[in-house]
N, C-alpha and C positions, 0 to 999 in steps of 0.2 A: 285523637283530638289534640292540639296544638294546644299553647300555652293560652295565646291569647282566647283561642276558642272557649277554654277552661277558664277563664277569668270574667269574659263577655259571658258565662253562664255564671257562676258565681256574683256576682254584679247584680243580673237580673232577678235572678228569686232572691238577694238580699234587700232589693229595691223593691219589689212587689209587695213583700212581706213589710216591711217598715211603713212602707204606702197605707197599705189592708190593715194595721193592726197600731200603729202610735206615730201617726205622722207631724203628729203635734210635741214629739216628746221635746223639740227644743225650745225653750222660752228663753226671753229676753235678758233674766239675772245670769243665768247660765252663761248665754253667747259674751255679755257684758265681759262675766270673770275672764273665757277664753281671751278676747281681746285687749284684757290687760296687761297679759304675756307682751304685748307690743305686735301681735300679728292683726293683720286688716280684715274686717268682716268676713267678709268671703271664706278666706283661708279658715277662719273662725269655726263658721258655719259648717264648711267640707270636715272639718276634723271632728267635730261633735257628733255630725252624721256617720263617719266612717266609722266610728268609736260604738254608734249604736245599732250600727248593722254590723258588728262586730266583723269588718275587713280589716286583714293585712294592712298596715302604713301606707304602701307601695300606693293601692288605690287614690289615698288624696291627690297626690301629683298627674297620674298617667288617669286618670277617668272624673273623680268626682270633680275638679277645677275645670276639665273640659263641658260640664252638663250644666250647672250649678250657675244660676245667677238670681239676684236683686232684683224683682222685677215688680212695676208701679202702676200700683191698685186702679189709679184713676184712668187708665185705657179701658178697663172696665166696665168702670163707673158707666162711661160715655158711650157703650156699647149699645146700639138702635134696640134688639133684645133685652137688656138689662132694662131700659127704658121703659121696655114698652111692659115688658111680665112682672114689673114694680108691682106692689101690693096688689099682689093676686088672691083673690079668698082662695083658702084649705077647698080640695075637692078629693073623693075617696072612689075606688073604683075595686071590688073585689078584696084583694089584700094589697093595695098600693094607695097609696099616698100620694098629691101633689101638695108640696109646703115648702119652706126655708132650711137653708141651714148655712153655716161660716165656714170660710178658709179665715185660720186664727191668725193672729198675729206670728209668724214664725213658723208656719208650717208647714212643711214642705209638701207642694205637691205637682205633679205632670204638667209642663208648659208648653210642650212642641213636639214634635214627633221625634225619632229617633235618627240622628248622625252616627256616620262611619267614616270612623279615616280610613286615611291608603291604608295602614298594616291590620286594617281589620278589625281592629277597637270597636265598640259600639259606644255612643251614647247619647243615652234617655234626657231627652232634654227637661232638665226638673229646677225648679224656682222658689220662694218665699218671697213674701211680703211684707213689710213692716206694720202694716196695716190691717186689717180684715176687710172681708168680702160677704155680700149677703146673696146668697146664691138659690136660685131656683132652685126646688130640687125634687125628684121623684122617690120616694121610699118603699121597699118592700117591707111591712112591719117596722121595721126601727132600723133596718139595713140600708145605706145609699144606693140606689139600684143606677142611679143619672141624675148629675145635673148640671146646671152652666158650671163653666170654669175656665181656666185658662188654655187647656188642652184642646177645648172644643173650640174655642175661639182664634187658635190658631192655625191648628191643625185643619179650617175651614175656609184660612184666606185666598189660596188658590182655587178650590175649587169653585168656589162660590165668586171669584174674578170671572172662572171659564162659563160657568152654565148661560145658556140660553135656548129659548125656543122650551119643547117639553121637557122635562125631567122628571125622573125616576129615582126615587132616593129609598134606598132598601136599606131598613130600620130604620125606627121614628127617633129613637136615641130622646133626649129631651127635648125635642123640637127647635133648636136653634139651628138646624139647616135648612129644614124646609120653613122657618121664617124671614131666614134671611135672604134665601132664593128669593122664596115671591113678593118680595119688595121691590125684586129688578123689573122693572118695566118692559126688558126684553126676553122676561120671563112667561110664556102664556099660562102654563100649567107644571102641575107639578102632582104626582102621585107616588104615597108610601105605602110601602109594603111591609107591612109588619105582624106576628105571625101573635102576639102577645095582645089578646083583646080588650083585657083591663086596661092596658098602656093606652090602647087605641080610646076607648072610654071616657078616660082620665085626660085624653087629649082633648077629645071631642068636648067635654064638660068644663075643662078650666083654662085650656090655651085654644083652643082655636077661633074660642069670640071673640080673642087679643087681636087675632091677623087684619091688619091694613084690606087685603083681599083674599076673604074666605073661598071664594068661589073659584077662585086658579085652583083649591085642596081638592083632592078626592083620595079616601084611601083604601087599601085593600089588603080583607084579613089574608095574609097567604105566608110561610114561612122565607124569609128573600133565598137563603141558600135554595131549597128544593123546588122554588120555583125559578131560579134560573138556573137550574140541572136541569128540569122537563125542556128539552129543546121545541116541544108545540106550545112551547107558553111565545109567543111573540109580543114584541117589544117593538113598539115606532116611536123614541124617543131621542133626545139628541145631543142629552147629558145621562149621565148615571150617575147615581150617588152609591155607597158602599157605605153601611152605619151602624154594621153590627158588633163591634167589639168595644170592650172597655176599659182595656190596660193592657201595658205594655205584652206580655207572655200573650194571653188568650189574641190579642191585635197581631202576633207574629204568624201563630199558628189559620187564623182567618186568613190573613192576608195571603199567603200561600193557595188555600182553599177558594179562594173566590178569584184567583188571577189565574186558575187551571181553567176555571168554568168560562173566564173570559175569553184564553185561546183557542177553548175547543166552543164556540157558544157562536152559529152562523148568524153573519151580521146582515 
């Protein structure tokens, strides 16, 4: 394994872990003191972070400066979904949850998918706010299982440029793909695959009376991986969606997995 290869892992399970376990650990007095030194937010922020994922120096210049930016609440705000799943009642389905919950003022979390330079480098495009955010969210007991965020909303602007005609979108994820699909008018339908029936449930119970046009949904209990391994499962659709993963590691590992089932998978 190369250096950089060793470091692009080091990186990643420091950044998962800090994600998964204290992503909030920096506040505002803290970043303040850092910036007294005479360094500029940013740089502020990168060093606090790097200090508590416990990396090497090295990392703020060559990775965390490359991922890391200020990024403003109120694109959010303004988001059709944000809008529209406002004051949603609590709805419960098995052992899950749909309800609320905040991106804090200063905490850092996933903005965009992942960049690679030429020499190989990776980086997790990751962000804070000055502000907080009120976020849909699905819980498994007291656990975040999904919810809007910045990741989803970005990580969704191409595809959701490309879809039209039918679509397929395998995983329901929080429902902000297949609501923003079918608001396109050159969308006809749209059908999810999703293998997790309390999700499905919890859909059906507290977001799907939200959609503009109920009637484009239809969805189907079925695992998306192993039903597009079954090559007699047929597909006449003319978008696909991919919505099973939910950070960066497990998203790397999928990603591979479901772009084998695409090559070998007659069209």
């Amino acid at each position: 394994m190369s250096n950089i290869q060793n470091n692009n892992l080091i990186l990643i399970n420091a950044l998962n872990e800090y994600l998964r376990v204290m992503p909030d650990q920096i506040d505002p007095k803290t970043l303040e003191e850092v910036k007294a030194s005479g360094v500029r937010e940013l740089y502020a922020y990168a060093s606090l972070l790097n200090s508590y994922m416990g990396l090497d120096e090295m990392f703020i210049d060559r990775y965390l400066l490359n991922m890391l930016i200020k990024d403003d609440v109120d694109k959010y705000l303004n988001n059709p979904f944000y809008l529209k799943m406002d004051n949603l009642e609590q709805a419960a389905s098995g052992k899950l949850k749909l309800d609320y919950s905040f991106i804090e003022q200063y905490e850092l979390f996933a903005q965009d998918e992942i960049d690679t330079a030429i020499d190989g480098r990776i980086y997790p495009q990751i962000a804070y706010f000055d502000d907080f955010l009120k976020c849909v969210t699905i819980y498994d007991h007291e656990r975040i299982l999904s919810r809007f965020n910045p990741l989803v909303v970005n990580a969704c602007i191409v595809p959701l440029d490309e879809v039209k005609g039918k679509i397929a979108c395998f995983g329901l994820g929080n429902g902000y793909f297949a609501y923003m699909a079918h608001l396109k008018d050159n969308v006809s339908a749209l059908t999810i695959y999703e293998a997790n029936n309390d999700l499905i449930e919890l859909f059906k119970k507290g977001m799907l009376p939200k959609f503009d046009y109920p009637e484009k949904i239809k969805i189907v209990k079925a695992d998306p991986y192993l039903f597009l391994k079954n090559k007699t499962n047929k597909l006449s659709v003319d978008y696909a969606f991919i919505n099973c993963w939910s950070d960066y590691k497990t998203g790397v590992k999928d990603y591979h997995r479901f772009k084998k089932l695409e090559a070998n998978r007659p069209r």
